[in-house]
C-alpha positions in Angstrom: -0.8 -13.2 4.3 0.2 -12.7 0.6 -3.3 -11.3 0.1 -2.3 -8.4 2.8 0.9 -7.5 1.6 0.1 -8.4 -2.6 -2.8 -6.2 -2.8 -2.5 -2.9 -4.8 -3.6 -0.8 -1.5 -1.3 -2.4 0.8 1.8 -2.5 -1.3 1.0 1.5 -1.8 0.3 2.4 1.5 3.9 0.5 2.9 6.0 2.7 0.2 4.5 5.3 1.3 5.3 4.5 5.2 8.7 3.4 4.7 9.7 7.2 3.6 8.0 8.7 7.1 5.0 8.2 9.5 2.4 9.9 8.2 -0.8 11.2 9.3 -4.5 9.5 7.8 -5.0 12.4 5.3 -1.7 12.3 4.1 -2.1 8.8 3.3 -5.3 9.6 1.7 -3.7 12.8 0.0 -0.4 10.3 -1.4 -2.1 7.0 -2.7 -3.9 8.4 -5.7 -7.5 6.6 -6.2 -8.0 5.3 -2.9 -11.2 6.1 -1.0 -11.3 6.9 2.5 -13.3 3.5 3.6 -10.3 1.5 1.3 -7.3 3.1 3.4 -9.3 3.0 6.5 -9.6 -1.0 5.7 -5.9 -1.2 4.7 -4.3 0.2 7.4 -6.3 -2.0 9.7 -5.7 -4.7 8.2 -1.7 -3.7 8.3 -2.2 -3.0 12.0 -4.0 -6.3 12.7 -1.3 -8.0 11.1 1.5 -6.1 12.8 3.1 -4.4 9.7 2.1 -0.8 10.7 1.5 0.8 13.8 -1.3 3.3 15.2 -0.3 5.9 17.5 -3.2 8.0 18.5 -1.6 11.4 20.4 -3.8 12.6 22.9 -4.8 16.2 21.6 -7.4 17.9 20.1 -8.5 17.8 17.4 -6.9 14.2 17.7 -3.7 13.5 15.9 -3.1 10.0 14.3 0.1 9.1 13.2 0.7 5.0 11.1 4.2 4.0 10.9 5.6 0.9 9.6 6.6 -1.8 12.2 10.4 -3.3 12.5 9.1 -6.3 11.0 7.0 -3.7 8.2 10.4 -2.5 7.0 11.4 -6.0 5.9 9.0 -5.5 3.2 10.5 -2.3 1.7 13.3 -4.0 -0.6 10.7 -6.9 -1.4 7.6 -4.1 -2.6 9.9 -1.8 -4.2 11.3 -4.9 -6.7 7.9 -5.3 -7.3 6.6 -2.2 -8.1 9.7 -1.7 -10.2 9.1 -5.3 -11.9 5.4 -3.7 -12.9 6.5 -0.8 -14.1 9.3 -2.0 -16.2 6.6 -4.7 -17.9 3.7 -3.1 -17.6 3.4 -2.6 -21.4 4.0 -6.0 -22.2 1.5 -7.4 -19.6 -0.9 -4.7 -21.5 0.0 -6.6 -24.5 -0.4 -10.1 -23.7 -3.6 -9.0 -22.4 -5.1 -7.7 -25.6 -3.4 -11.0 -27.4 -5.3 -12.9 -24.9 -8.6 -11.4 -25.2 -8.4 -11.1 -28.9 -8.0 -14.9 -29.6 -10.7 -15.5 -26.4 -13.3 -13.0 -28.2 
């Protein structure tokens, strides 16, 4: 399970879904750097796993919309203290990296 919600798609594409539903493209539009086949994966792997919903509405062209489940929304405080956690320590992560792989050279 932590490898669903801990990878870099996932914890993008359920930010992104706890603001609104939102259509495929719009996904693919919002999370910057992911390919169609990636989100295509990650939200059915989301679905499987019952953090985000598929409702397929029956028109043409067809309209898809992904939302995030009841239990999905649990998630929200959880991703965005991580994402904020990155951010604020990105640059000494960055660091301790080059550190690392100086001494391991």
């Amino acid at each position: 399970m932590l490898d669903r919600i801990g990878d870099k798609w996932s914890v993008d594409v359920i930010s992104v879904l706890g603001v609104d539903s939102r259509r495929f493209t719009e996904l693919l539009r919002i999370v910057e750097g992911i390919s169609q086949r990636m989100l295509t994966v990650t939200v059915r792997g989301l679905e499987r796993d019952g953090i985000v919903t598929r409702t397929v509405h029956p028109v043409v062209p067809p309209r898809v919309d992904y939302a995030l489940t009841p239990m999905g929304r649990t998630l929200l405080d959880t991703i965005r203290s991580l994402r904020r956690w990155a951010h604020e320590h990105a640059a000494h992560i960055d660091a301790a990296r080059e550190r690392y792989d100086r001494a391991n050279r």
